[in-house]
N, C-alpha and C positions, 0 to 999 in steps of 0.2 A: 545500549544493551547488546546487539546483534556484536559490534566490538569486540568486546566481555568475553561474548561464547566463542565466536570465529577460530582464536586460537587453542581455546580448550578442543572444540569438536576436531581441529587439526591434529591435535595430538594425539586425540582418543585413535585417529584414524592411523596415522604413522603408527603408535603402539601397538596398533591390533595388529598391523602389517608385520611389524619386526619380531611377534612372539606366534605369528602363525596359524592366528586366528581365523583371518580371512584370505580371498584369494579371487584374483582380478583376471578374468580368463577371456580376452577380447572375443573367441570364435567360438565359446560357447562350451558347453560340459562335453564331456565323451564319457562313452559308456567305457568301465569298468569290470574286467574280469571277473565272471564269476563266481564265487566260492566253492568248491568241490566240497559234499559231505556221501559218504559211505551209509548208503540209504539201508540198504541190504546187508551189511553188516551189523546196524545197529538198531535193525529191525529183528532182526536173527537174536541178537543180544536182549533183546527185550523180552522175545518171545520165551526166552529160556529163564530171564529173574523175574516178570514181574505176575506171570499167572494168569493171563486170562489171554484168549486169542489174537495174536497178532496176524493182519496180515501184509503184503507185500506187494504192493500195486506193480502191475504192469502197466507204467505211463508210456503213451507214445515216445517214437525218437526224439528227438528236439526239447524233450521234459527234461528239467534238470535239478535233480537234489540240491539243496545248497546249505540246507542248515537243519538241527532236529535237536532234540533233547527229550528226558524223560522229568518228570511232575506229579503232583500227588491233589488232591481235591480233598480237605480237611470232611467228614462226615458226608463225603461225594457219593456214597451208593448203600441203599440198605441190603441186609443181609434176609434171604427171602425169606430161609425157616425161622428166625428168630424175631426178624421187624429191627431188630439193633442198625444203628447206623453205623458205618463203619468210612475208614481213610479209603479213597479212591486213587488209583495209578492209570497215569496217562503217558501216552508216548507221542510225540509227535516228528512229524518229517517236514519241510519246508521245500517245494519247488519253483521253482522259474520257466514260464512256460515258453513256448517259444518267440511269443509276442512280448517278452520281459516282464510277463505279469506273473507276482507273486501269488500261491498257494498256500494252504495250509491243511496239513492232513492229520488229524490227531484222533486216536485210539486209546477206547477207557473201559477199565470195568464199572464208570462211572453210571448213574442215573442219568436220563434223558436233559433233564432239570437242571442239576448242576453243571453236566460238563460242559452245556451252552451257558450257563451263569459264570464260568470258568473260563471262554474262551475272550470274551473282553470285559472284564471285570472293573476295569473303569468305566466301562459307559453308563448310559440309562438303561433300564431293564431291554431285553431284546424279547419278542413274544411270535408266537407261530404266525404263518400268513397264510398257510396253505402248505401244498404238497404237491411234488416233482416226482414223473415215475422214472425209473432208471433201467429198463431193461425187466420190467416186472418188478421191482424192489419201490417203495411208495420212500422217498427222503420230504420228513418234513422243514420247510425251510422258515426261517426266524428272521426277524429284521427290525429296525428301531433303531440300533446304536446310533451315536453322533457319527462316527465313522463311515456308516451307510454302506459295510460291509456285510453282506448276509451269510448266516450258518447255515449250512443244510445238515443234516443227522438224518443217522435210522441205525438201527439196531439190526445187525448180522448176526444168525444161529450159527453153531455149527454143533456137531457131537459132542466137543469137550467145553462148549457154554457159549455164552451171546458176548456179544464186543460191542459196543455203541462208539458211531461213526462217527465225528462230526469234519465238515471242511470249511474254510473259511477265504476269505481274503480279496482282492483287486479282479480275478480274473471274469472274465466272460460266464455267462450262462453255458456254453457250448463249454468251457475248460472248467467248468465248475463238473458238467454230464459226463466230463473224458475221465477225471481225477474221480467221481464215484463209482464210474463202470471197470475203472482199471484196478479199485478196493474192491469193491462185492465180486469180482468175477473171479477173485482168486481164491485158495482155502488158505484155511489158518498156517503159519508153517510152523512145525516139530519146537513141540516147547522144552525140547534136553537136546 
């Protein structure tokens, strides 16, 4: 039997080599440049299409943008005078802190509920655990996914309406407190 397979798993192995599949690196990985994304630009962009307050972290030196997009949450936020449920808009920015741990910084005119039910949507439900203060601002933090990545959220006023917070991702407790004090501490910027 072992015969039989010997030469097929040979080949599976040469084929994966010859089409680029895999790759055999005796010293080891190296770290990978990485990605520039224009945080403040398409933070500025958002603030101006999608209506409701953006803001603009001031992350320490050594933070670095690397990826972001904008997203919608199907019946994500009710509308307060009416009770109607309505499409929610999210924006998100993606940093690399300086210890190469991933962030995730995302802004909604979302419900509390949703945009944490929106931020890993394949997991198991994620449910509160308690609550982190930031500088006087109370983030309640969420945990359960398979992932074992925790959301923090809270919900920013400002004069032209509230923005619900939430962050996500690998980093430290301590780059979880930098990445929400460097959002709340800033105001909304100029939505035209």
């Amino acid at each position: 039997m072992f015969w039989s397979l010997g030469p097929l798993v040979v080949g599976c192995i040469v084929l994966a080599g010859l089409v680029g599949m895999c790759s055999f690196q005796p010293g080891g990985t190296t770290k990978g440049t990485i990605p520039s994304y224009d945080a403040s630009g398409a933070l500025r962009a958002d603030a101006a299409a999608l209506g409701f307050p953006i803001r603009l972290p001031r992350v320490p030196a050594g933070w670095q943008p690397n990826s972001g997009g904008r997203g919608g949450i199907e019946n994500g936020r009710t509308d307060t005078s009416t009770g109607q449920r309505l499409n929610a808009a999210i924006s998100t920015v993606g940093y690399i802190t300086p210890t190469g741990m991933f962030l995730s910084l995302t802004q909604s005119n979302a419900d509390e509920d949703k945009l944490v039910g929106s931020i890993h949507p394949s997991q198991q439900a994620l449910f509160p655990t308690g609550t982190v203060d930031v500088a006087g601002t109370s983030w309640v933090v969420y945990q359960g996914g398979q992932a074992g990545e925790p959301v923090w959220t809270t919900r920013l006023a400002s004069p032209v309406g509230p923005t619900q917070i939430a962050i996500t991702g690998a980093g430290t407790t301590d780059q979880f407190r930098t990445l929400a004090s460097a959002t709340q501490s800033q105001p909304p910027l100029p939505s035209r």
